[in-house]
mmCIF file of the N, C-alpha and C atoms, coordinates in Angstrom:
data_MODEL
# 
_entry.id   MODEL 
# 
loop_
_atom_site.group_PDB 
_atom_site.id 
_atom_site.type_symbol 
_atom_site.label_atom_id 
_atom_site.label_alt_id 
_atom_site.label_comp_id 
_atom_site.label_asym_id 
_atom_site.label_entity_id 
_atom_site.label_seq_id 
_atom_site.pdbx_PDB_ins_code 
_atom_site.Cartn_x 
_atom_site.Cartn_y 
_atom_site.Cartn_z 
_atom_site.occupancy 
_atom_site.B_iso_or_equiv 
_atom_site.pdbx_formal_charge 
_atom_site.auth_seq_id 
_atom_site.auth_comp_id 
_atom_site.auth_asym_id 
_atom_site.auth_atom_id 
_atom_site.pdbx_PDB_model_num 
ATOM 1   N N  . UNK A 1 1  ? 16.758  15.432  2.701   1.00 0.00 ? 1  UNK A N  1 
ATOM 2   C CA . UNK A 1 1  ? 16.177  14.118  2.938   1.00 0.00 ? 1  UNK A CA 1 
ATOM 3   C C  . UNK A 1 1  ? 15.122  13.866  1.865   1.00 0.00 ? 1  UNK A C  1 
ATOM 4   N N  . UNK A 1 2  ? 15.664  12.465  1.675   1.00 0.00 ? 2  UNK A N  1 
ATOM 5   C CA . UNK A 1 2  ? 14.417  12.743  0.128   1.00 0.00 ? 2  UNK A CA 1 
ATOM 6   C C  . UNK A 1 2  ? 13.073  12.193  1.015   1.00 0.00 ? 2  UNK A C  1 
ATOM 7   N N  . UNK A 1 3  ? 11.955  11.963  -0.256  1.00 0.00 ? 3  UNK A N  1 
ATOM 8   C CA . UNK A 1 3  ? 10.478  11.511  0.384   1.00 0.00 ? 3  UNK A CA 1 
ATOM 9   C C  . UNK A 1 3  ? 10.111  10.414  0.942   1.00 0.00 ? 3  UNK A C  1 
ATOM 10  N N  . UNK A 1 4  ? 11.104  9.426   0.267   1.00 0.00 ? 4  UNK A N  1 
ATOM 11  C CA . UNK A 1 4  ? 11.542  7.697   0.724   1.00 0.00 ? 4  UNK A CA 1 
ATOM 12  C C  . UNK A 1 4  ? 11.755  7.965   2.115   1.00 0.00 ? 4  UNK A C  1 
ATOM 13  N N  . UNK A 1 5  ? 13.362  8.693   2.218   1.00 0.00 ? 5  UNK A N  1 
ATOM 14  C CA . UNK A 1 5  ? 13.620  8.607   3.318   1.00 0.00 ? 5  UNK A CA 1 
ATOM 15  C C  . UNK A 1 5  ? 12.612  8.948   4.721   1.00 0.00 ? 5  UNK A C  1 
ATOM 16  N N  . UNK A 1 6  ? 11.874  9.839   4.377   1.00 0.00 ? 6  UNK A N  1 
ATOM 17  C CA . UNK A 1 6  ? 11.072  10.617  5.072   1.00 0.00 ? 6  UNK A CA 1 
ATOM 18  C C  . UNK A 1 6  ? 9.641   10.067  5.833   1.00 0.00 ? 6  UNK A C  1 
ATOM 19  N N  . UNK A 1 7  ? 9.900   9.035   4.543   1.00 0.00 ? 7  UNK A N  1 
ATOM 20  C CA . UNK A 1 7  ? 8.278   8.187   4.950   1.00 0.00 ? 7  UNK A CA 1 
ATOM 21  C C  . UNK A 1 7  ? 9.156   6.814   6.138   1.00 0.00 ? 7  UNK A C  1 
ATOM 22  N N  . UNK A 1 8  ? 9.961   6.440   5.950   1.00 0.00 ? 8  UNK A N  1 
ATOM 23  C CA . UNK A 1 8  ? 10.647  5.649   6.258   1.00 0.00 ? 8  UNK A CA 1 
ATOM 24  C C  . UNK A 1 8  ? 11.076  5.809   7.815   1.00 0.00 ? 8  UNK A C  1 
ATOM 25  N N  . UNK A 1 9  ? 11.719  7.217   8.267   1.00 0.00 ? 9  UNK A N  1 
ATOM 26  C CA . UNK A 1 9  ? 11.793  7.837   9.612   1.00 0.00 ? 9  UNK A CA 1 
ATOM 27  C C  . UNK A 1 9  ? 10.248  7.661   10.051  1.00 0.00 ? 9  UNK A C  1 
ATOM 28  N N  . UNK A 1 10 ? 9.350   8.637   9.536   1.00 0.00 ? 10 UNK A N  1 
ATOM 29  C CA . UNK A 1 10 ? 7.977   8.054   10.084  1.00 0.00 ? 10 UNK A CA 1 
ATOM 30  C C  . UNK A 1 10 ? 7.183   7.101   10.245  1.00 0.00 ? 10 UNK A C  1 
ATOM 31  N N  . UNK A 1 11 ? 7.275   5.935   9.084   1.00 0.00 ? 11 UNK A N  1 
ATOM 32  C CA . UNK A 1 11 ? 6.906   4.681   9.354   1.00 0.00 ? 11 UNK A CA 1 
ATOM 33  C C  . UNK A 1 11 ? 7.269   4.014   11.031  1.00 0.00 ? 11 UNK A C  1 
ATOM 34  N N  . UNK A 1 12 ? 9.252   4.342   10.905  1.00 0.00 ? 12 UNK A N  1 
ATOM 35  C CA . UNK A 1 12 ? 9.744   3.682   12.076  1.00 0.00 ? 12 UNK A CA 1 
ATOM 36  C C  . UNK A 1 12 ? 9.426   4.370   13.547  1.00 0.00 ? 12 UNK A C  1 
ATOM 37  N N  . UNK A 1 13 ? 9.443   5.253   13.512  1.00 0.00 ? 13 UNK A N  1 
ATOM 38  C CA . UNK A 1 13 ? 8.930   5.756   14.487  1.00 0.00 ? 13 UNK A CA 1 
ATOM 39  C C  . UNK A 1 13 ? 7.455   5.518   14.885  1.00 0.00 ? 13 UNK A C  1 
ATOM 40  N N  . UNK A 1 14 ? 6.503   5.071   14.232  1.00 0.00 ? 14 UNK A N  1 
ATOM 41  C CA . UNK A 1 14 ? 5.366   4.975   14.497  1.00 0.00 ? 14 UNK A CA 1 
ATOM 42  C C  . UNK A 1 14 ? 5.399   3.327   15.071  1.00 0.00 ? 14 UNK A C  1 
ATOM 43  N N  . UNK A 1 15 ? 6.574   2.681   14.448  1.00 0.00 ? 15 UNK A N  1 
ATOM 44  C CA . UNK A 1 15 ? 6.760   1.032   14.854  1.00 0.00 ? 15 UNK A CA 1 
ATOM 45  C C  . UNK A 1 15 ? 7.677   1.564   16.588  1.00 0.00 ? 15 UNK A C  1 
ATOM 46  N N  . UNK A 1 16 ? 8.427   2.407   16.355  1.00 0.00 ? 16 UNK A N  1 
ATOM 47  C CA . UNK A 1 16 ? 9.063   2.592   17.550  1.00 0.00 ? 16 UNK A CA 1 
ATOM 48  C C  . UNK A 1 16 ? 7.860   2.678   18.873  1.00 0.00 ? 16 UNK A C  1 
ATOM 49  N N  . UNK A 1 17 ? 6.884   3.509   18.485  1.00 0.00 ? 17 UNK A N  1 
ATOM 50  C CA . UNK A 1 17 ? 5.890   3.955   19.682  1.00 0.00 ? 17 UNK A CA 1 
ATOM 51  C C  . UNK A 1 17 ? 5.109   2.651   19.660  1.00 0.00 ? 17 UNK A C  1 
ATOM 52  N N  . UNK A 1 18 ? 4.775   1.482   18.776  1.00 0.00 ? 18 UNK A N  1 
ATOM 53  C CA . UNK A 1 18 ? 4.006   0.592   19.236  1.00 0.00 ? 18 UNK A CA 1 
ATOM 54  C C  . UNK A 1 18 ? 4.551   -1.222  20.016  1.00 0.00 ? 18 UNK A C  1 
ATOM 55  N N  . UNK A 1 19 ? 6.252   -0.601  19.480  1.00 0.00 ? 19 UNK A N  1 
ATOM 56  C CA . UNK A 1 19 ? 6.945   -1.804  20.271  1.00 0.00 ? 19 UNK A CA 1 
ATOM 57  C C  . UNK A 1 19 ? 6.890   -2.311  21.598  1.00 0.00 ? 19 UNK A C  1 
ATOM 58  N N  . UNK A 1 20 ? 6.584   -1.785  22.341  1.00 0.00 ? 20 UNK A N  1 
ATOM 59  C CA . UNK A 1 20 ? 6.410   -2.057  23.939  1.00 0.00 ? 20 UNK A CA 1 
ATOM 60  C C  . UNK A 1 20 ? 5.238   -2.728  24.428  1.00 0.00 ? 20 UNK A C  1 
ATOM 61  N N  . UNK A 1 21 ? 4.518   -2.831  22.667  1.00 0.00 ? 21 UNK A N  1 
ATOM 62  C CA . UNK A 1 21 ? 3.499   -3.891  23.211  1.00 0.00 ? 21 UNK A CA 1 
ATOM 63  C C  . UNK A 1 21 ? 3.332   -5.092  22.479  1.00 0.00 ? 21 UNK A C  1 
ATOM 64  N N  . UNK A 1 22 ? 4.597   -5.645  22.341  1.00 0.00 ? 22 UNK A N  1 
ATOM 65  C CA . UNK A 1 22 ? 4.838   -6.741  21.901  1.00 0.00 ? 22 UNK A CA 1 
ATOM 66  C C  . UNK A 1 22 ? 4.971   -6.924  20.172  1.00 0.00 ? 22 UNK A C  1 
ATOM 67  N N  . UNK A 1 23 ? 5.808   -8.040  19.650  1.00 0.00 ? 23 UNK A N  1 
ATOM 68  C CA . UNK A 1 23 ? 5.835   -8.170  18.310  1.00 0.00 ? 23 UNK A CA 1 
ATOM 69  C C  . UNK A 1 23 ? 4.086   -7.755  17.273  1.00 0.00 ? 23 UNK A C  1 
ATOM 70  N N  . UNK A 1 24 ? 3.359   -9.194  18.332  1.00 0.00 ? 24 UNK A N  1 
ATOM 71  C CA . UNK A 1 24 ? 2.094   -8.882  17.464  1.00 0.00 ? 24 UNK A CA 1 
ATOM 72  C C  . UNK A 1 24 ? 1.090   -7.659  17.528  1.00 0.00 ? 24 UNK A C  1 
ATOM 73  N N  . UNK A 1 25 ? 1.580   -6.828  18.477  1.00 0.00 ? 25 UNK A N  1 
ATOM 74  C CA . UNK A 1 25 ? 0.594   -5.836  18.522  1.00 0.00 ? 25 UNK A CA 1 
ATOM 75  C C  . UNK A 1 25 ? 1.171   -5.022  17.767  1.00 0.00 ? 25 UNK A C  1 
ATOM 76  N N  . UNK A 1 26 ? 2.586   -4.479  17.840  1.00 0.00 ? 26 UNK A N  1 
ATOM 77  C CA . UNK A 1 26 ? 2.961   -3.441  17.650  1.00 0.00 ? 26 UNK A CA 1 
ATOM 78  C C  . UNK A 1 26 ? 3.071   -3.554  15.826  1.00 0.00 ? 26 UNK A C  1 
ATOM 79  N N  . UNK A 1 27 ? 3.110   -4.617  15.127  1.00 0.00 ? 27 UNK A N  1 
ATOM 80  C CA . UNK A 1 27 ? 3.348   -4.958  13.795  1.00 0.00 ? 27 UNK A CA 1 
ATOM 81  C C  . UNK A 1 27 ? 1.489   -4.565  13.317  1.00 0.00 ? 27 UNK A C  1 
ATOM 82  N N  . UNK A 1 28 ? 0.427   -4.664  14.112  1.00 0.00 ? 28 UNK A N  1 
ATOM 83  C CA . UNK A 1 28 ? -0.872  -5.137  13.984  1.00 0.00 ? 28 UNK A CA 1 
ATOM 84  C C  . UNK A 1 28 ? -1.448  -3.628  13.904  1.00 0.00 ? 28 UNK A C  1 
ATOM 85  N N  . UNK A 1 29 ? -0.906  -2.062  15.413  1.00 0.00 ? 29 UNK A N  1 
ATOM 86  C CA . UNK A 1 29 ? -0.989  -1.567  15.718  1.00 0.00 ? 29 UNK A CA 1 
ATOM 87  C C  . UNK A 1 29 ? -0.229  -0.290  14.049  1.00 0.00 ? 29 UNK A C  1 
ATOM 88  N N  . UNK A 1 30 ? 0.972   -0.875  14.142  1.00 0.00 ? 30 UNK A N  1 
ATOM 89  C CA . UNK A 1 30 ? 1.445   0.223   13.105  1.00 0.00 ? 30 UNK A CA 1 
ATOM 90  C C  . UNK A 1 30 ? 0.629   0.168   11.802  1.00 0.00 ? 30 UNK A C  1 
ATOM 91  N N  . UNK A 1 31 ? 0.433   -1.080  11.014  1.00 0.00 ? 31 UNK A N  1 
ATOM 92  C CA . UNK A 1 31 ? -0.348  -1.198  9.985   1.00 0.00 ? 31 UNK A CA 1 
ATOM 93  C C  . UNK A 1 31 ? -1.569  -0.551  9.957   1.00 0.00 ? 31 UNK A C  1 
ATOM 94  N N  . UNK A 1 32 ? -2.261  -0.851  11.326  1.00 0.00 ? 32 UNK A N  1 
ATOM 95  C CA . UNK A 1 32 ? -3.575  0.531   11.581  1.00 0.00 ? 32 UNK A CA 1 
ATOM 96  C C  . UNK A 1 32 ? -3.348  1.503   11.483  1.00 0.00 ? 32 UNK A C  1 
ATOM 97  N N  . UNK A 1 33 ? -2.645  2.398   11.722  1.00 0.00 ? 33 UNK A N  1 
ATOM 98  C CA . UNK A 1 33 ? -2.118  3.597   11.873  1.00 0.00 ? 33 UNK A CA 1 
ATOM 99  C C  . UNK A 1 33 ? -2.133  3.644   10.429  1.00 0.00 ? 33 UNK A C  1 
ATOM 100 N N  . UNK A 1 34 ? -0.723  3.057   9.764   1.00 0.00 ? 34 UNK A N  1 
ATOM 101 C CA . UNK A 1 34 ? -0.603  3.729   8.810   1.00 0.00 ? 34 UNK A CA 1 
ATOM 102 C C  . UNK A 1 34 ? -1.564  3.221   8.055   1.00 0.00 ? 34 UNK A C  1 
ATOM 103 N N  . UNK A 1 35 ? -2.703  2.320   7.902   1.00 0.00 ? 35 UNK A N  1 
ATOM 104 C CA . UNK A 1 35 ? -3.808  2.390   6.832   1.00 0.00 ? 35 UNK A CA 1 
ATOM 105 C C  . UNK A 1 35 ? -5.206  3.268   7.316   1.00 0.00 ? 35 UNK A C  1 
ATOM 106 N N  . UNK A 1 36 ? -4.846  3.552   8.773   1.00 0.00 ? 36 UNK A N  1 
ATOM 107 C CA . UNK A 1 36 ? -6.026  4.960   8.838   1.00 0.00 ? 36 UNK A CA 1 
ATOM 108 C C  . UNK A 1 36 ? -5.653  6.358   8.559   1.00 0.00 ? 36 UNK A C  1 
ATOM 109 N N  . UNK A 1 37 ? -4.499  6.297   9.065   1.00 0.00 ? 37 UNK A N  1 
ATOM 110 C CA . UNK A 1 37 ? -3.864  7.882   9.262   1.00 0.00 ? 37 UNK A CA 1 
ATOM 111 C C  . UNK A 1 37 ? -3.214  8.578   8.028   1.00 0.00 ? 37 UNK A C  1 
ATOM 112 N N  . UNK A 1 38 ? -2.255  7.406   7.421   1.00 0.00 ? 38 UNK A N  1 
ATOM 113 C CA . UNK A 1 38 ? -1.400  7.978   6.026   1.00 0.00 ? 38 UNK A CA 1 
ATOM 114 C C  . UNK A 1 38 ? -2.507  8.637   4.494   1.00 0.00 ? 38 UNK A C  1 
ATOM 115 N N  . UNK A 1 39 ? -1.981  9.369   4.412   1.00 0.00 ? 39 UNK A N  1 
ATOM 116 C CA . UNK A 1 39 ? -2.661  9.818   2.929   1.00 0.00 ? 39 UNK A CA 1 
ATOM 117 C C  . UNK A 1 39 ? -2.332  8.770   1.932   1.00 0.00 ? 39 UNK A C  1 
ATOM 118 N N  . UNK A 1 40 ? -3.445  8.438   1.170   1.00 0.00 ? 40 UNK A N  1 
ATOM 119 C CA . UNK A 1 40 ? -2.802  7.113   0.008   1.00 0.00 ? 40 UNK A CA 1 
ATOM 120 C C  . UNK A 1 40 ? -1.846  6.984   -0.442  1.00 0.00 ? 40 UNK A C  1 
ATOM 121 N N  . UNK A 1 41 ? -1.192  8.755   -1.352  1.00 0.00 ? 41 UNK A N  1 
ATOM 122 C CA . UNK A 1 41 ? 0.098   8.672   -2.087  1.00 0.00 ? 41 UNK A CA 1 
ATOM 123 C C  . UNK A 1 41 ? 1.123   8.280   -1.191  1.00 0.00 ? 41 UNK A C  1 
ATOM 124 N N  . UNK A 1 42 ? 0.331   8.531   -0.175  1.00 0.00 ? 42 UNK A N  1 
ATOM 125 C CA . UNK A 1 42 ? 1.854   7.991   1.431   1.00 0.00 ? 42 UNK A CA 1 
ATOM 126 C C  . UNK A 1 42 ? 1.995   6.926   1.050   1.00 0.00 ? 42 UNK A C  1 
ATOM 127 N N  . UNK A 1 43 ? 1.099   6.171   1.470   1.00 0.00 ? 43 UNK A N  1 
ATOM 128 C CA . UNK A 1 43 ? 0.883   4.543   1.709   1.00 0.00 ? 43 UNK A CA 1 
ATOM 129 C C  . UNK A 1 43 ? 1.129   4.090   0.724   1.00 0.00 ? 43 UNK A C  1 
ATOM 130 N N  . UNK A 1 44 ? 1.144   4.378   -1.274  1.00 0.00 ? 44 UNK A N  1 
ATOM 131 C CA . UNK A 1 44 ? 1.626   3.664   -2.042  1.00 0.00 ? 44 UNK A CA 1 
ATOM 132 C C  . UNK A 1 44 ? 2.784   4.181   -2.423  1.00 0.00 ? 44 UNK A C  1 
ATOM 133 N N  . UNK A 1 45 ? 3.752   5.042   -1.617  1.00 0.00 ? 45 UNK A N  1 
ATOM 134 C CA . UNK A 1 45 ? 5.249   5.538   -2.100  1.00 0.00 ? 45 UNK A CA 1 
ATOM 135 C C  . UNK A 1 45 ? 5.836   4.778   -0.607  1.00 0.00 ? 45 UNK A C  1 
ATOM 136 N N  . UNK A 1 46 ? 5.398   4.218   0.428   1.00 0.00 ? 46 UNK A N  1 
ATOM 137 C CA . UNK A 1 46 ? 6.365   3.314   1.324   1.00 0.00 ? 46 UNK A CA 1 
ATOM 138 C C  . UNK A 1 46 ? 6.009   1.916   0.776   1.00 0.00 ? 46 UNK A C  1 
ATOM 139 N N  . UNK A 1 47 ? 4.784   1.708   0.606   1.00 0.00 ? 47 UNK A N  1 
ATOM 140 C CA . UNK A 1 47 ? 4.516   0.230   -0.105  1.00 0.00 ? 47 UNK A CA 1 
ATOM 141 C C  . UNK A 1 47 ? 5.410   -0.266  -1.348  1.00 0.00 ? 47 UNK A C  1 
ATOM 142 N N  . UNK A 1 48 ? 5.520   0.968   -2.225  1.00 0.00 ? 48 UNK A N  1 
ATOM 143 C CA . UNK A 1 48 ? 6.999   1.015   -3.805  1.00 0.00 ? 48 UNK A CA 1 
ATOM 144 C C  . UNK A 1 48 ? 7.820   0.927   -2.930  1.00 0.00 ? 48 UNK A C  1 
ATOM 145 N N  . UNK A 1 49 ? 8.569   1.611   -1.779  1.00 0.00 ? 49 UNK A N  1 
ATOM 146 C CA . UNK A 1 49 ? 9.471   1.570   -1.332  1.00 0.00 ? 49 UNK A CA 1 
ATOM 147 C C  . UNK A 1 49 ? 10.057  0.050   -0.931  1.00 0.00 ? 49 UNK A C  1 
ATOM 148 N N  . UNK A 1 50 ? 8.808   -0.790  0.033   1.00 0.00 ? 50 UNK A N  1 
ATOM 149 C CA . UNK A 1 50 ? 8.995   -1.742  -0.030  1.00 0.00 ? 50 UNK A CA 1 
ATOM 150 C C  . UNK A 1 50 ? 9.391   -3.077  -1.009  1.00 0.00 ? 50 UNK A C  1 
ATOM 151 N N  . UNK A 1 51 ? 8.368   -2.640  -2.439  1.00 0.00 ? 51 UNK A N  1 
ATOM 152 C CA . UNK A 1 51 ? 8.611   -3.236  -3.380  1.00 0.00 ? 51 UNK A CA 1 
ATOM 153 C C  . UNK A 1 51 ? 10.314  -3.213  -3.523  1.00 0.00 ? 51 UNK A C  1 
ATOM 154 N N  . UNK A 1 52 ? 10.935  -2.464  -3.621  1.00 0.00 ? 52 UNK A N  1 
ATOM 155 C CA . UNK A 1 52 ? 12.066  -2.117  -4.042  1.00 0.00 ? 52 UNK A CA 1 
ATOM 156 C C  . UNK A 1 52 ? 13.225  -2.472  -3.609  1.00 0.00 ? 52 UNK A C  1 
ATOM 157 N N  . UNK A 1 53 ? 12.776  -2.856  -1.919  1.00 0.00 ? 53 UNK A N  1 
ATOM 158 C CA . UNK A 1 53 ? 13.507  -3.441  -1.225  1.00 0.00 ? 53 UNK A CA 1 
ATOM 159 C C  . UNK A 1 53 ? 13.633  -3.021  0.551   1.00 0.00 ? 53 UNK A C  1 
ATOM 160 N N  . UNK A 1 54 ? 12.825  -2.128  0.047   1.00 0.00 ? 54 UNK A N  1 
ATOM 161 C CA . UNK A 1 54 ? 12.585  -1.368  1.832   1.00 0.00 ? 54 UNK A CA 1 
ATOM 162 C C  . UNK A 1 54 ? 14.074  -1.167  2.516   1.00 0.00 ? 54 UNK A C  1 
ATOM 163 N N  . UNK A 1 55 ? 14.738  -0.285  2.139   1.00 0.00 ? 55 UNK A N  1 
ATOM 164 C CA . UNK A 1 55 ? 16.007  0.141   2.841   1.00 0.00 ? 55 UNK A CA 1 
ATOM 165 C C  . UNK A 1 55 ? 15.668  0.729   4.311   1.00 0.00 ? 55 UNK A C  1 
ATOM 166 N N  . UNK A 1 56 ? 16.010  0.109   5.145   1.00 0.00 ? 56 UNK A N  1 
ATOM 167 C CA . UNK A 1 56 ? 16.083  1.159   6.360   1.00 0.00 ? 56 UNK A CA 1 
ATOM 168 C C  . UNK A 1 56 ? 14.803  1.329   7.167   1.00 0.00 ? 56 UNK A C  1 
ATOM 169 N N  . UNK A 1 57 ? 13.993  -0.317  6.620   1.00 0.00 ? 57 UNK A N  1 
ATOM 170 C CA . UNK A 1 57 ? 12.627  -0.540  7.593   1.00 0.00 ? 57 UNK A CA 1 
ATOM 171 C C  . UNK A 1 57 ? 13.225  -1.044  8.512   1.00 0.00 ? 57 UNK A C  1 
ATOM 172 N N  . UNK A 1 58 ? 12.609  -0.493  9.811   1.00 0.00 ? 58 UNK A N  1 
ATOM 173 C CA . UNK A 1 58 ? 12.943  -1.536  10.755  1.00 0.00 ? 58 UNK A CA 1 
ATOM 174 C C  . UNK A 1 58 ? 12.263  -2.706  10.768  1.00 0.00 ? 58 UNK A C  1 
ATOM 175 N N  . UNK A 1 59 ? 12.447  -3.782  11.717  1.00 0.00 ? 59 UNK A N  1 
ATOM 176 C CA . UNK A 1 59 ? 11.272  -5.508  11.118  1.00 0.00 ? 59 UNK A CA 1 
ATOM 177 C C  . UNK A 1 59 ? 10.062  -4.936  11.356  1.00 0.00 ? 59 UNK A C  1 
ATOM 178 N N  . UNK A 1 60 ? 9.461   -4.232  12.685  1.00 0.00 ? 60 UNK A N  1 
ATOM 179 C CA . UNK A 1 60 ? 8.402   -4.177  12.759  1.00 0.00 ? 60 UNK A CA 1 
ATOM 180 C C  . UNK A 1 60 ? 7.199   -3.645  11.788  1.00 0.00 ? 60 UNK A C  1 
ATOM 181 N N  . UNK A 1 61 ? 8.226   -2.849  11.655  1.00 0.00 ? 61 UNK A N  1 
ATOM 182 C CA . UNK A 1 61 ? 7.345   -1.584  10.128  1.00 0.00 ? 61 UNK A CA 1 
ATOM 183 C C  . UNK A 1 61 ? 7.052   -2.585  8.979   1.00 0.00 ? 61 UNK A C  1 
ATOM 184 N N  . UNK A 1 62 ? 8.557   -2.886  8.224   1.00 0.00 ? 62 UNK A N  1 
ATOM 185 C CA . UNK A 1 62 ? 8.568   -3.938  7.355   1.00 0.00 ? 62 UNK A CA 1 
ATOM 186 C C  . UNK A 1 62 ? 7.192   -5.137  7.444   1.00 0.00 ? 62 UNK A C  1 
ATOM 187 N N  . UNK A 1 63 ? 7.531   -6.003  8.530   1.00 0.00 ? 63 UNK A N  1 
ATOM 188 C CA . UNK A 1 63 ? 6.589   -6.994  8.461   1.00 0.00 ? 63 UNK A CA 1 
ATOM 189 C C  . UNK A 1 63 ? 4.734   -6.039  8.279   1.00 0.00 ? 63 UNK A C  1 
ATOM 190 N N  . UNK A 1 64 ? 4.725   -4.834  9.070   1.00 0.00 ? 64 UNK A N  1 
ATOM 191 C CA . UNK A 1 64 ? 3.292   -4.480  9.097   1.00 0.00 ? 64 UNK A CA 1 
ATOM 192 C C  . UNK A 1 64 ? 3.035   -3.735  7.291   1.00 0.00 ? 64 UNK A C  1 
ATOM 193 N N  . UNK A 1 65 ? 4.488   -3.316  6.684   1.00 0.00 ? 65 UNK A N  1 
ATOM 194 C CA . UNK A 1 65 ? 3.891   -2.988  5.247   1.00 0.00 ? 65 UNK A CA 1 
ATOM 195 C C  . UNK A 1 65 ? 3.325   -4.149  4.694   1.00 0.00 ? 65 UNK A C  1 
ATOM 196 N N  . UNK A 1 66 ? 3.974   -5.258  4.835   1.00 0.00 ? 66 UNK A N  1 
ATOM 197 C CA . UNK A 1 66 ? 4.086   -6.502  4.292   1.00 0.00 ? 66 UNK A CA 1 
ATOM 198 C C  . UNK A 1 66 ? 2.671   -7.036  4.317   1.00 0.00 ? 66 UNK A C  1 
ATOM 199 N N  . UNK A 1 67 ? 1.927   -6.989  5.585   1.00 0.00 ? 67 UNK A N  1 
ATOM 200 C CA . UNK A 1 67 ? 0.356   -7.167  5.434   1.00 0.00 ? 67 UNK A CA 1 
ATOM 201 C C  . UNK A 1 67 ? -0.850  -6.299  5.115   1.00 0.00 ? 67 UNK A C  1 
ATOM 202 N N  . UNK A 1 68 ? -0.533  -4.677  5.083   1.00 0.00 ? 68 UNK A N  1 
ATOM 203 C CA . UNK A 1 68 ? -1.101  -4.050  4.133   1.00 0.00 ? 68 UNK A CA 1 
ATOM 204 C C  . UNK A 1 68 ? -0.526  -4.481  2.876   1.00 0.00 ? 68 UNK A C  1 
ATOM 205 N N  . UNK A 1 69 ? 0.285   -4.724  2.537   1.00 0.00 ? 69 UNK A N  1 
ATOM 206 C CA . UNK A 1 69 ? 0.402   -4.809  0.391   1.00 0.00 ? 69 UNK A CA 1 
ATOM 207 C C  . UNK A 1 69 ? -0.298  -5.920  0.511   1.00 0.00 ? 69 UNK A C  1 
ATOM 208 N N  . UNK A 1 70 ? -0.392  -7.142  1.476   1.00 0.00 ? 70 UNK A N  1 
ATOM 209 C CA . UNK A 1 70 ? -1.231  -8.367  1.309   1.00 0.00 ? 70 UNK A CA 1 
ATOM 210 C C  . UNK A 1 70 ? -2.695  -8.111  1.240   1.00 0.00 ? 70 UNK A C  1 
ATOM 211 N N  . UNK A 1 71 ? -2.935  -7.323  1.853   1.00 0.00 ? 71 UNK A N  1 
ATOM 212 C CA . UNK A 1 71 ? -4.371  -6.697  1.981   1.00 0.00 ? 71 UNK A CA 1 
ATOM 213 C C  . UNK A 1 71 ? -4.982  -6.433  1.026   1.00 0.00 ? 71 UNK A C  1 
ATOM 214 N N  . UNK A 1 72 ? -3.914  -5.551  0.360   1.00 0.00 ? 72 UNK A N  1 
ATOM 215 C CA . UNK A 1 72 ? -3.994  -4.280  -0.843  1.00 0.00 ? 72 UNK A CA 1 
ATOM 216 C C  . UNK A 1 72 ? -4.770  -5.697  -1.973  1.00 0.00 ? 72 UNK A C  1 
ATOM 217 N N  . UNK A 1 73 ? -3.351  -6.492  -2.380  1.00 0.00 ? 73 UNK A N  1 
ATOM 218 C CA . UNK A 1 73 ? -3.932  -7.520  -2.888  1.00 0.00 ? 73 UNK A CA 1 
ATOM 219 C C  . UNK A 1 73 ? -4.804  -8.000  -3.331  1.00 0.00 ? 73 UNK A C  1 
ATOM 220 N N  . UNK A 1 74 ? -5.186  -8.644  -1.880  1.00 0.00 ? 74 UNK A N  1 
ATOM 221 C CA . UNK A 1 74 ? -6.689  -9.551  -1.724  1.00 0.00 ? 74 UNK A CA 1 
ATOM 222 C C  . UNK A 1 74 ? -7.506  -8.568  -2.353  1.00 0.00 ? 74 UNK A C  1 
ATOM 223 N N  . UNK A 1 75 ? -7.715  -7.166  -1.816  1.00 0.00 ? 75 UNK A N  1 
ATOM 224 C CA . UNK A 1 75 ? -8.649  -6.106  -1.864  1.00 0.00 ? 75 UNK A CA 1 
ATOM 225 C C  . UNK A 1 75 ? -9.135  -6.200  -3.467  1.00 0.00 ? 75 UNK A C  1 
ATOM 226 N N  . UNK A 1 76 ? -7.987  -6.146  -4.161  1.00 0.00 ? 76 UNK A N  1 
ATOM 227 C CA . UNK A 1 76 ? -7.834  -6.202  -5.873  1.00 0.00 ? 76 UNK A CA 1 
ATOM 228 C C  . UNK A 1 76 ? -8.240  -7.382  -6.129  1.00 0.00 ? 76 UNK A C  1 
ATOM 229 N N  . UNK A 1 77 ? -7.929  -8.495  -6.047  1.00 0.00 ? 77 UNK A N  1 
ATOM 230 C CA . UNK A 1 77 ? -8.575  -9.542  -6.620  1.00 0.00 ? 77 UNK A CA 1 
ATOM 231 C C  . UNK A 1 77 ? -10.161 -9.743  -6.011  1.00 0.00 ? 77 UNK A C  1 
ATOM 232 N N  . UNK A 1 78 ? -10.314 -9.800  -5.022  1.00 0.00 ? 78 UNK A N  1 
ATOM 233 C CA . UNK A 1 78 ? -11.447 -9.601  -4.577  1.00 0.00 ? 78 UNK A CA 1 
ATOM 234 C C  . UNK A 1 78 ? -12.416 -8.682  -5.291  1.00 0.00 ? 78 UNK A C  1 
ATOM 235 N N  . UNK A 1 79 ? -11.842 -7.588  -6.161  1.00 0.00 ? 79 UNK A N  1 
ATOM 236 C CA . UNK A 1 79 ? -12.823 -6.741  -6.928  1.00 0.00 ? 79 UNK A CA 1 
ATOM 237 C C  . UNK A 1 79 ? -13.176 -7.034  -8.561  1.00 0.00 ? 79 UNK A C  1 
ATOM 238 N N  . UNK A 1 80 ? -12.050 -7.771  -8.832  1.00 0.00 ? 80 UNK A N  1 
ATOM 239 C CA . UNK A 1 80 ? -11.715 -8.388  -10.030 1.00 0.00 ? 80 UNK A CA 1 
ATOM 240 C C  . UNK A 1 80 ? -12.826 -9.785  -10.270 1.00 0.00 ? 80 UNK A C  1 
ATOM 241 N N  . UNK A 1 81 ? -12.943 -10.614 -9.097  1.00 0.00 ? 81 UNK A N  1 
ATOM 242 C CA . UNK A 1 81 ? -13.868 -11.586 -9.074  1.00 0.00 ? 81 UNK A CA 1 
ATOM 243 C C  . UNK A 1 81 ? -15.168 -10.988 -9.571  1.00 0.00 ? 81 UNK A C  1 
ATOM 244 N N  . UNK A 1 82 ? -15.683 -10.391 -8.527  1.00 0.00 ? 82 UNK A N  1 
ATOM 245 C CA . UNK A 1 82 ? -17.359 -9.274  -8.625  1.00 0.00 ? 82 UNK A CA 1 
ATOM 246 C C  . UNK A 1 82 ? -17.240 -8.925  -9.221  1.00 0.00 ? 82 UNK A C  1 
# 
């Protein structure tokens, strides 16, 4: 199993355990997780992953990478201004 794949089982599974509490929590809930819990190189080898096309996110995961890289973003321009 490569490292993609690997982050990808764990991403979903972490969307799997927060589904039962609805779209917005569980999309709101995983993104916490994985921006407290993941080690960075984690978080920027599923974020590339996403870039790339995110094979094999489920929506929930997907949509919650989708507002960390938005984050990530802002975070950067926001430092670029100052």
């Amino acid at each position: 199993m490569s490292l993609d794949n690997k982050l990808v089982y764990m991403a979903n599974q972490i969307g799997k355990f927060f589904a039962s509490q609805g779209q917005e929590q569980a999309v709101a809930g995983t993104a916490d997780h994985i921006r407290k819990f993941w080690d960075p190189r984690m978080r920027a080898a599923i974020l590339a992953h996403l870039k790339e096309g995110g094979a094999g996110l489920d929506p929930i995961v997907r949509t919650a990478l989708e507002q960390l890289a938005g984050a990530k973003t802002e975070a950067t321009e926001h430092k670029a201004r100052t």
